[in-house]
TORGUVO-393954 format. One record per residue: y, z, x negated of N, C-alpha, C in turn; residue in three letters. Coordinates in pm, whole numbers, padded with zeros to 5 digits, always signed. Layout:
N
YZXYZXYZXALA...
This chain:
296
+00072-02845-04809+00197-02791-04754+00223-02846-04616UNK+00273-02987-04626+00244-03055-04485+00120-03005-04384UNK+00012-03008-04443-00134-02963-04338-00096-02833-04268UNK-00058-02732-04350-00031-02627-04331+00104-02546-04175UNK+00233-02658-04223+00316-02632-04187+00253-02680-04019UNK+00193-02839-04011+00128-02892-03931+00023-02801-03808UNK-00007-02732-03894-00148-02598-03848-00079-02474-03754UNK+00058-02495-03811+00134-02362-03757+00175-02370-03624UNK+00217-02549-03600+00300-02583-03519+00278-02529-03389UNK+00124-02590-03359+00052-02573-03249+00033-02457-03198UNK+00057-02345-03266+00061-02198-03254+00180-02179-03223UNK+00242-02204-03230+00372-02170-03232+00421-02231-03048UNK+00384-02325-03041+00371-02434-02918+00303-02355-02848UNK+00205-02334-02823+00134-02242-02747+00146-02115-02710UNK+00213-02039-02827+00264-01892-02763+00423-01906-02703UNK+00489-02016-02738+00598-02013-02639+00601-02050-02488UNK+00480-02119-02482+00444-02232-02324+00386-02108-02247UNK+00308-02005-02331+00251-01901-02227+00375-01736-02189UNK+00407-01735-02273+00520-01645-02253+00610-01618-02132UNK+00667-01668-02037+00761-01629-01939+00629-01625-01852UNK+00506-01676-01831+00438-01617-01751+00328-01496-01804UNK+00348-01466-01895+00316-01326-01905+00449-01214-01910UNK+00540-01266-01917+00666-01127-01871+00666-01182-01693UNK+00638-01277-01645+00628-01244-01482+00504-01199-01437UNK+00376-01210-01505+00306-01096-01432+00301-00978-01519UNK+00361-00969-01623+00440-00789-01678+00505-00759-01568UNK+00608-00825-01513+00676-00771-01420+00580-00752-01283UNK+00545-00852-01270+00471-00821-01112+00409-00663-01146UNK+00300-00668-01230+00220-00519-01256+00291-00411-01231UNK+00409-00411-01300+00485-00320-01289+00531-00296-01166UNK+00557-00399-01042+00624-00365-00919+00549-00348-00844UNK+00410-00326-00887+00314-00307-00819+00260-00168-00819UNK+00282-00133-00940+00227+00014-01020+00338+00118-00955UNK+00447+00068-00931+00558+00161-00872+00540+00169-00706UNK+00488+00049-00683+00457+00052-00532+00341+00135-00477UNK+00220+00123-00583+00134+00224-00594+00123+00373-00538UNK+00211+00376-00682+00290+00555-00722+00351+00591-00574UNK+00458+00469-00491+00567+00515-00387+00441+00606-00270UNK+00355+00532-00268+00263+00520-00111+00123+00589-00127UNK+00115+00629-00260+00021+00751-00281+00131+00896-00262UNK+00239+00889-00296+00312+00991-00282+00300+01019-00131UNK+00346+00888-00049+00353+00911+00099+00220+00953+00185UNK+00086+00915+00103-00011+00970+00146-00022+01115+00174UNK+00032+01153+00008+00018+01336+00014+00085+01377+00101UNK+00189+01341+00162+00321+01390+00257+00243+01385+00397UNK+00195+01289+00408+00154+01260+00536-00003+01320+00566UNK-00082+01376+00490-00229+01446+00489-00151+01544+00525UNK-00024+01632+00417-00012+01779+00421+00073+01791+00609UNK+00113+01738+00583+00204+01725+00734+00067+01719+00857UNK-00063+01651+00805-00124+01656+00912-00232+01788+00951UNK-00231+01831+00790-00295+01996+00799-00185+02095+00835UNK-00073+02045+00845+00006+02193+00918+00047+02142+01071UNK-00010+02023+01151-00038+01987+01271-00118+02041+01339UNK-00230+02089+01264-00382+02116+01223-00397+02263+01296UNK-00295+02302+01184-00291+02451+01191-00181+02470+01278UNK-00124+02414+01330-00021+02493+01441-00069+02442+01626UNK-00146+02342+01604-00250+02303+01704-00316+02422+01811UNK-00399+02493+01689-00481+02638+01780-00343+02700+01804UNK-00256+02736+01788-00164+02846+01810-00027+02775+01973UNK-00077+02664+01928+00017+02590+02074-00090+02582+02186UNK-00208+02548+02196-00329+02588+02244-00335+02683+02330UNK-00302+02837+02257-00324+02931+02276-00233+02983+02357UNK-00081+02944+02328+00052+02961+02375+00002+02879+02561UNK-00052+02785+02526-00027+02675+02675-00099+02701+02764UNK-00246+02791+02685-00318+02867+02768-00295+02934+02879UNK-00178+03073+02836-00116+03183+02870-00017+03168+02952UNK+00023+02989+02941+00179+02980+03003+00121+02907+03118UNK-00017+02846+03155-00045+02765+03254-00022+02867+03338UNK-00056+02987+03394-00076+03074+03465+00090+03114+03579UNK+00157+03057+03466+00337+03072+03523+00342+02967+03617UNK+00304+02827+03570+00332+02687+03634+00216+02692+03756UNK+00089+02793+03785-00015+02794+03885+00067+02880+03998UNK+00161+02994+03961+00221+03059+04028+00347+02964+04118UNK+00416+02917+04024+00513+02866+04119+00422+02768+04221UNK+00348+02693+04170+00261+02564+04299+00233+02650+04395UNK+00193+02766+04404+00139+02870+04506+00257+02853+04619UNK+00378+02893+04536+00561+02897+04585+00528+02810+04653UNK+00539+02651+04592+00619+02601+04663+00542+02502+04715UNK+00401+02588+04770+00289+02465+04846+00341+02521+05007UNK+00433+02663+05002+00481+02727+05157+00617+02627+05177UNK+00690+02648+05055+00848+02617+05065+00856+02445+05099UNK+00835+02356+05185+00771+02199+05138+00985+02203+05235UNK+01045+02104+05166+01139+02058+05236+01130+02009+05379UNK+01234+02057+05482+01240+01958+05584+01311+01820+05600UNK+01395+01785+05531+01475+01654+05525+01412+01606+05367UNK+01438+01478+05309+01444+01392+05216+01577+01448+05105UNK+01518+01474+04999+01603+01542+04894+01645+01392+04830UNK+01713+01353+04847+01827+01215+04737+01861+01301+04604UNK+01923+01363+04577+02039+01397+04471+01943+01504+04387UNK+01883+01399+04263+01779+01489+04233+01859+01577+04068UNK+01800+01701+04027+01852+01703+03869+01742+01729+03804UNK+01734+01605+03691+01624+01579+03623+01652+01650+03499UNK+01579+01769+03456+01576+01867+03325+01479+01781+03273UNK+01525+01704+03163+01432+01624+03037+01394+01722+02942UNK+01259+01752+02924+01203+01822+02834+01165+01795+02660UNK+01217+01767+02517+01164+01710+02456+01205+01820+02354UNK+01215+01752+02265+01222+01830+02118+01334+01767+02037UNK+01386+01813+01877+01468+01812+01799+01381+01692+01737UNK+01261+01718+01688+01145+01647+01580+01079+01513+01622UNK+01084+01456+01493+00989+01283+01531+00872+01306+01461UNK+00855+01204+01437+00707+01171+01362+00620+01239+01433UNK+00587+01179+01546+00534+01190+01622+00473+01086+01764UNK+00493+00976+01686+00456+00885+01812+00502+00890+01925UNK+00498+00853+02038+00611+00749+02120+00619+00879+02237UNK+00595+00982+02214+00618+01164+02318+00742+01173+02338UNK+00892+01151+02297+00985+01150+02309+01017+00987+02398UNK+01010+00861+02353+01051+00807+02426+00980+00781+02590UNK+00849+00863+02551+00768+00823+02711+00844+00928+02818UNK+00925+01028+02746+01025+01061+02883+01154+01002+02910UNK+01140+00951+02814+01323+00891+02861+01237+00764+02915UNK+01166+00691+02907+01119+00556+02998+01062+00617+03119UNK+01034+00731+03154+01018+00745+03309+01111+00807+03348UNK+01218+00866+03330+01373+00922+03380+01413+00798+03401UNK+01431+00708+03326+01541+00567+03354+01428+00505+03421UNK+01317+00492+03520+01247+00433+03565+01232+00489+03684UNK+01206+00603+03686+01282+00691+03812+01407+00655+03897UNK+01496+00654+03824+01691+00663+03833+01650+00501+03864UNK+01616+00409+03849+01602+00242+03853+01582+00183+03931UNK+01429+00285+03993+01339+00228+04128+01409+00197+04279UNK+01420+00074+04287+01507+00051+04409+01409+00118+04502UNK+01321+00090+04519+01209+00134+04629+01217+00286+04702UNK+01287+00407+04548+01276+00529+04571+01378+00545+04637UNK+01404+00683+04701+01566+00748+04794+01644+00853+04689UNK+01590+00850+04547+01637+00887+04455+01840+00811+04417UNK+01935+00889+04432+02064+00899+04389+02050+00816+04240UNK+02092+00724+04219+02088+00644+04122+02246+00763+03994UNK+02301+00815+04038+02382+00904+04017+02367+01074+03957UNK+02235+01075+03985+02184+01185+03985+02147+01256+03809UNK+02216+01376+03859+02274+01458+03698+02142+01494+03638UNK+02160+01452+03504+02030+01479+03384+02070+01560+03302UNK+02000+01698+03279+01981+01766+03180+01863+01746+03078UNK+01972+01778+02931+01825+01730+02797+01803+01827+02755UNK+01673+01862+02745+01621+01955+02610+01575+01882+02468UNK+01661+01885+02360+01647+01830+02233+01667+01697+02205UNK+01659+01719+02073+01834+01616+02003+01742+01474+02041UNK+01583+01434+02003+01558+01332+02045+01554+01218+02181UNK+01532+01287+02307+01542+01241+02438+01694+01252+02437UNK+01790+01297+02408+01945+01260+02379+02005+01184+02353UNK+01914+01128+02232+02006+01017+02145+01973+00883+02233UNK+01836+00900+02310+01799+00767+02335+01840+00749+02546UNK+01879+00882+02563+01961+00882+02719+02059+00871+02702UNK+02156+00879+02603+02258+00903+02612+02332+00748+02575UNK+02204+00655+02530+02243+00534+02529+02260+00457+02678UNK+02127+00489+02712+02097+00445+02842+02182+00501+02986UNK+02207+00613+02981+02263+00697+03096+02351+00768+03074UNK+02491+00768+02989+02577+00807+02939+02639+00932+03069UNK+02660+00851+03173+02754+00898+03255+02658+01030+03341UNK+02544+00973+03363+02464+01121+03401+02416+01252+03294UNK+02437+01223+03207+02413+01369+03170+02526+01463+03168UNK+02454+01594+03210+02601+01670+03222+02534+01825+03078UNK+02431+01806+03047+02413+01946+02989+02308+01873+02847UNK+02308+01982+02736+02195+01866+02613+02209+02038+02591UNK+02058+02077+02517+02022+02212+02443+01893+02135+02359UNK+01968+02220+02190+01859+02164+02100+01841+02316+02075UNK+01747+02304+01970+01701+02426+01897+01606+02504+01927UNK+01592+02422+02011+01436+02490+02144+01304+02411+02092UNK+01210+02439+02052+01050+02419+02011+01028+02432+01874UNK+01088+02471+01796+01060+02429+01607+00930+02561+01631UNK+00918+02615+01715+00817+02727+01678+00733+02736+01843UNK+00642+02819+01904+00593+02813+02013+00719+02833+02134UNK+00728+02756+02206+00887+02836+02299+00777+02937+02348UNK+00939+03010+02393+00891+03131+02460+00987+03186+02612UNK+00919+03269+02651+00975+03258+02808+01151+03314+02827UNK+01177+03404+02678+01321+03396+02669+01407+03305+02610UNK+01362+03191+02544+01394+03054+02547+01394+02983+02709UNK+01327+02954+02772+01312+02898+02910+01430+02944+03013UNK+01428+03115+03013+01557+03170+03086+01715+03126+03027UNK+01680+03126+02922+01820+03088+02876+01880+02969+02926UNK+01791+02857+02904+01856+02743+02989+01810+02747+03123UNK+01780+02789+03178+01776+02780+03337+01904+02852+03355UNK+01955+02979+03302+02050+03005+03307+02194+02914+03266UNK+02181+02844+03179+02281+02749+03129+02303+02602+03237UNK+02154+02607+03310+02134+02453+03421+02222+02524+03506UNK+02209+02637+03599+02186+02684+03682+02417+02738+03656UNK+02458+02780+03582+02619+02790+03515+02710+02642+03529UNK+02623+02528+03519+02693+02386+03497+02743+02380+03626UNK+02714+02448+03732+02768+02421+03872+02739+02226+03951UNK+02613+02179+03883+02614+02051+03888+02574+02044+04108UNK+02546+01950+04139+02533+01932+04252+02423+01852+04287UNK+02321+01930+04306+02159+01871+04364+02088+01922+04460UNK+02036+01827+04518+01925+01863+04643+01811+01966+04554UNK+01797+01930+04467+01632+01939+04466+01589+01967+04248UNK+01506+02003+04216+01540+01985+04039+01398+01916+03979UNK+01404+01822+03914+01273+01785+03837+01272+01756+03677UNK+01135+01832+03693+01128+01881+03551+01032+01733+03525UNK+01141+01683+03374+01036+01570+03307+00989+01633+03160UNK+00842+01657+03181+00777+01709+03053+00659+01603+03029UNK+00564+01616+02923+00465+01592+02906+00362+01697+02907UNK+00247+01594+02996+00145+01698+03005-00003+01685+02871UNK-00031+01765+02880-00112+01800+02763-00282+01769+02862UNK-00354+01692+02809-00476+01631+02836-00584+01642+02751UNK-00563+01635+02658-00666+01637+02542-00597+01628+02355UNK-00666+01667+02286-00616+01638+02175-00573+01543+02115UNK-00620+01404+02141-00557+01235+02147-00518+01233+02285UNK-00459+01283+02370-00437+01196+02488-00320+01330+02560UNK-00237+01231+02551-00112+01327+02672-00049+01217+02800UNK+00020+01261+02891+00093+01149+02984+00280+01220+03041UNK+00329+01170+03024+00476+01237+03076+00439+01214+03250UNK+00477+01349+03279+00480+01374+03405+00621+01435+03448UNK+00639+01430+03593+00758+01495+03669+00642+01635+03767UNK+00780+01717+03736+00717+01849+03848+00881+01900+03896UNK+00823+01904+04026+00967+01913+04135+00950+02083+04127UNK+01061+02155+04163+01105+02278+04135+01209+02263+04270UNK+01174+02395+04363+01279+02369+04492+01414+02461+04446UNK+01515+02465+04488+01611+02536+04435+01653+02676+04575UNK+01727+02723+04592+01754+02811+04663+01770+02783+04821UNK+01873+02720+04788+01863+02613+04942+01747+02585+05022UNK+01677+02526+04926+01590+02437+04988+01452+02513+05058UNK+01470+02670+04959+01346+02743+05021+01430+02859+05133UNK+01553+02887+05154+01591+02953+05260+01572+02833+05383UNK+01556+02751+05363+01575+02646+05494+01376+02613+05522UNK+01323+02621+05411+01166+02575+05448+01121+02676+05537UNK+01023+02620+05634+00954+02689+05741+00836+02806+05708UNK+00784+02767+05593+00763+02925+05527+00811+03011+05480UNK+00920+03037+05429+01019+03100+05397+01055+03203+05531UNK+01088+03087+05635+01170+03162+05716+01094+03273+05825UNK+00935+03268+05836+00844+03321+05893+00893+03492+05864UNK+00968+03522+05773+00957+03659+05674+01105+03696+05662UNK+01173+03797+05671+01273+03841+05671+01275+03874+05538UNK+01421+03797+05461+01424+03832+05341+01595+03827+05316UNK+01625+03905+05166+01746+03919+05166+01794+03782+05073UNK+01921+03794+05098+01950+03666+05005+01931+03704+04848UNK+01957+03778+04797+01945+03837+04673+01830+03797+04613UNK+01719+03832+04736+01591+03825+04686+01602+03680+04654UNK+01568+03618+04722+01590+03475+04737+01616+03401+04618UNK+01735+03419+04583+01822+03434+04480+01742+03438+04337UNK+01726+03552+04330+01637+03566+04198+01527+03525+04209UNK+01448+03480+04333+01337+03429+04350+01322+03278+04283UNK+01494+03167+04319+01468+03040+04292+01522+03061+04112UNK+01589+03179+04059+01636+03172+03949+01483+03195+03887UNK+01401+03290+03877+01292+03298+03851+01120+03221+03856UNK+01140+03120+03947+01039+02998+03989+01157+02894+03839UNK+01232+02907+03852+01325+02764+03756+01274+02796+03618UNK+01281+02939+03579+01247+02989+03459+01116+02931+03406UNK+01005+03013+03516+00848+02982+03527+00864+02799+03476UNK+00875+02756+03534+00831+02582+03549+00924+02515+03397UNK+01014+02604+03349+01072+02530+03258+00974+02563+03112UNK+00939+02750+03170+00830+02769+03037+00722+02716+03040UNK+00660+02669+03159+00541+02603+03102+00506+02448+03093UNK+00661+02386+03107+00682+02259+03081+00711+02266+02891UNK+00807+02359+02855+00849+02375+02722+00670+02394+02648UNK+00619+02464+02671+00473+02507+02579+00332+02385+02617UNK+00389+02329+02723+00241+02253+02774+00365+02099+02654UNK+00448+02055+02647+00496+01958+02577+00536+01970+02455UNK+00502+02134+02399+00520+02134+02301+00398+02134+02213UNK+00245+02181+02314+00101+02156+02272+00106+01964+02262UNK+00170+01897+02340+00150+01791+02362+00247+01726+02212UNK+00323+01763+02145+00360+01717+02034+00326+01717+01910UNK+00271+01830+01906+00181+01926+01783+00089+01805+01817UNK-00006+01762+01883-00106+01748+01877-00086+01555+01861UNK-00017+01479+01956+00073+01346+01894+00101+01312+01736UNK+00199+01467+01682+00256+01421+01534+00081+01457+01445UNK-00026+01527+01476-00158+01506+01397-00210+01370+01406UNK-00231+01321+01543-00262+01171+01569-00219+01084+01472UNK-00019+01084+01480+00036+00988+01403-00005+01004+01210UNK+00032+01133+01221+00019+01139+01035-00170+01137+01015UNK-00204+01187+01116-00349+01081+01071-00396+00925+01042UNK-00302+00873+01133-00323+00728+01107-00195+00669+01027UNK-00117+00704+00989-00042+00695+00855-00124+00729+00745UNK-00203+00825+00787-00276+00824+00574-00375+00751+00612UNK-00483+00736+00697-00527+00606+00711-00493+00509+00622UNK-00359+00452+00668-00294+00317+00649-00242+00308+00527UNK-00229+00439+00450-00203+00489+00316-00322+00394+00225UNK-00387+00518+00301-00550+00463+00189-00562+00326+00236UNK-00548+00248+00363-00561+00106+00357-00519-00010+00194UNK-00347+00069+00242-00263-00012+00162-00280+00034-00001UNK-00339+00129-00063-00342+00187-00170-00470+00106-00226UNK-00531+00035-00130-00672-00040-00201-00668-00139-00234UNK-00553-00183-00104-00523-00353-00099-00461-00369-00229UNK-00355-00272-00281-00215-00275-00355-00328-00238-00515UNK-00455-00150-00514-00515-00159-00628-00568-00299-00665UNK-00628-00340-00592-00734-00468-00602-00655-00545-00668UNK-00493-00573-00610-00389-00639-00636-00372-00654-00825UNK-00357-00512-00858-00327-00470-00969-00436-00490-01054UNK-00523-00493-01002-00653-00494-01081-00630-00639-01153UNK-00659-00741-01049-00712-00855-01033-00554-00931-01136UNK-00437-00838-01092-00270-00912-01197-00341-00895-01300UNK-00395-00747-01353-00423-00699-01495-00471-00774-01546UNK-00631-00852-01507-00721-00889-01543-00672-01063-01581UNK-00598-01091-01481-00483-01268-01525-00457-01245-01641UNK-00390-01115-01657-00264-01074-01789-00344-01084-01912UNK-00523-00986-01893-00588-01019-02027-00624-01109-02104UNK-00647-01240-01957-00712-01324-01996-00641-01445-02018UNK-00496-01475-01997-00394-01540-02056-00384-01488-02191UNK-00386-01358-02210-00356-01313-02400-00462-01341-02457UNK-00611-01361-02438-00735-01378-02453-00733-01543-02523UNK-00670-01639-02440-00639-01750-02420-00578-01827-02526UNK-00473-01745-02544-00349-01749-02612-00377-01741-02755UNK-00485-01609-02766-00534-01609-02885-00594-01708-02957UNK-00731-01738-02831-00815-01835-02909-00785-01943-02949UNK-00628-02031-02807-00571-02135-02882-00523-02104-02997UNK-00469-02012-03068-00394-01989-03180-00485-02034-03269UNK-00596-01931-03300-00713-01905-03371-00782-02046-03395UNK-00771-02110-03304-00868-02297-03326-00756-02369-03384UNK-00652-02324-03384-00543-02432-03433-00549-02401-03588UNK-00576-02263-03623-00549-02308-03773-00661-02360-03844UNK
């Protein structure tokens, strides 16, 4: 009876001493298995997001193709129209989009607008009125440069822009009655499928080409004129809108490519993890047993 009760003890001793560390790596497994589940989910999100990058890629491509031909026309313009005085009082039309996930295409225009507006060196109006295209270059000028913006339009790129998108806000720049020498367009330019750079492209306004010395060689009416600088503003805004909107399409594939990358990184690290808890967990119960099993 004594021997017996004696035989039990040690069993008894032993499955209580191993216990809270098998409900903490129960638990670990478990916060691991959910962490798993979270970031395989985010994988699928981030592959499918990068096949409809994929697929809207050729079709922005194709769009930026068609629209270079607008932005070759105005350079023609305004390689006659060259200013005679120093334009100060510039208006910078920021080109961006509503959409993220897309790597750093939105803030690389707002860091050369406020780098622009900054440069002591330049004869650039530190004052000088900023128009935004889309909600992202907004949120992050509007920290920085509150007092210069006078105009913000979203709703422009969720699909290829198009050249009656472009008129519309040139028409809406062109209504603000703002006060500038001169207009520059901040877009990104499209380089390659990994590789874009934010650029500025100057746009002369009405003024500036009734007063240039090619201009004036030619008898023209003001009217013409007129619709001439309303129509060059249009041109340069559509093929800033389609050449930065090839340039985003092709950024947000980059990024959600190297997000599932980093998916499958972390999904191996986070298995091995689980593996290697599991395999503790068997071999503590393994353990547990055999002490039991020698004790009686």
């Amino acid at each position: 009876m004594l021997a017996r009760s004696a035989a039990v003890r040690p069993l008894i001793r032993a499955t209580s001493t191993g216990g809270p560390d098998a409900v903490r790596t129960m638990a670990t497994l478990r916060e691991i298995e959910l962490r798993l589940k979270s970031v395989r989910n985010i994988e699928k999100i981030t592959k499918s997001m990068k096949m409809i990058a994929s697929t809207k890629m050729v079709k922005a491509q194709r769009a930026m193709g068609s629209a270079k031909s607008y932005g070759v026309a105005n350079e023609a313009i305004f390689k006659t129209a060259t200013p005679n005085e120093p334009l100060k009082r510039k208006l910078f039309v920021v080109i961006s989009s509503d959409k993220g996930l897309c790597g750093g295409v939105h803030s690389a225009l707002s860091k050369l607008t406020r780098r622009a507006l900054a440069d002591p060196t330049s004869d650039i109006d530190p004052e000088s009125p900023i128009v935004v295209i889309g909600d992202k270059a907004k949120a992050q000028l509007s920290r920085a440069l509150p007092k210069n913006l006078i105009l913000t339009v979203n709703q422009i790129g969720k699909d290829v822009p198009t050249f009656a998108d472009a008129a519309g806000v040139a028409d809406l720049i062109l209504q603000t009655g703002a006060k500038y020498d001169t207009i520059v367009l901040v877009h990104n330019k499209f380089l390659s499928v990994i590789s874009y750079e934010a650029t500025m492209r100057e746009v002369q306004p009405q003024p500036v080409l009734e007063k240039s010395d090619g201009f004036r060689k030619y008898d023209q009416e003001e009217d013409a004129t007129s619709n001439l600088a309303q129509f060059t503003l249009a041109n340069a805004i559509y093929s800033g809108l389609v050449e930065g909107h090839a340039a985003e399409i092709s950024a947000r594939r980059n990024a959600m490519d190297n997000a599932s990358k980093n998916a499958g990184d972390m999904i191996g690290s986070l298995q091995m993890k689980y593996n290697r808890g599991r395999q503790a967990a068997i071999t503590n119960e393994l353990v547990d047993i055999i002490t039991g099993a020698s004790a009686l």
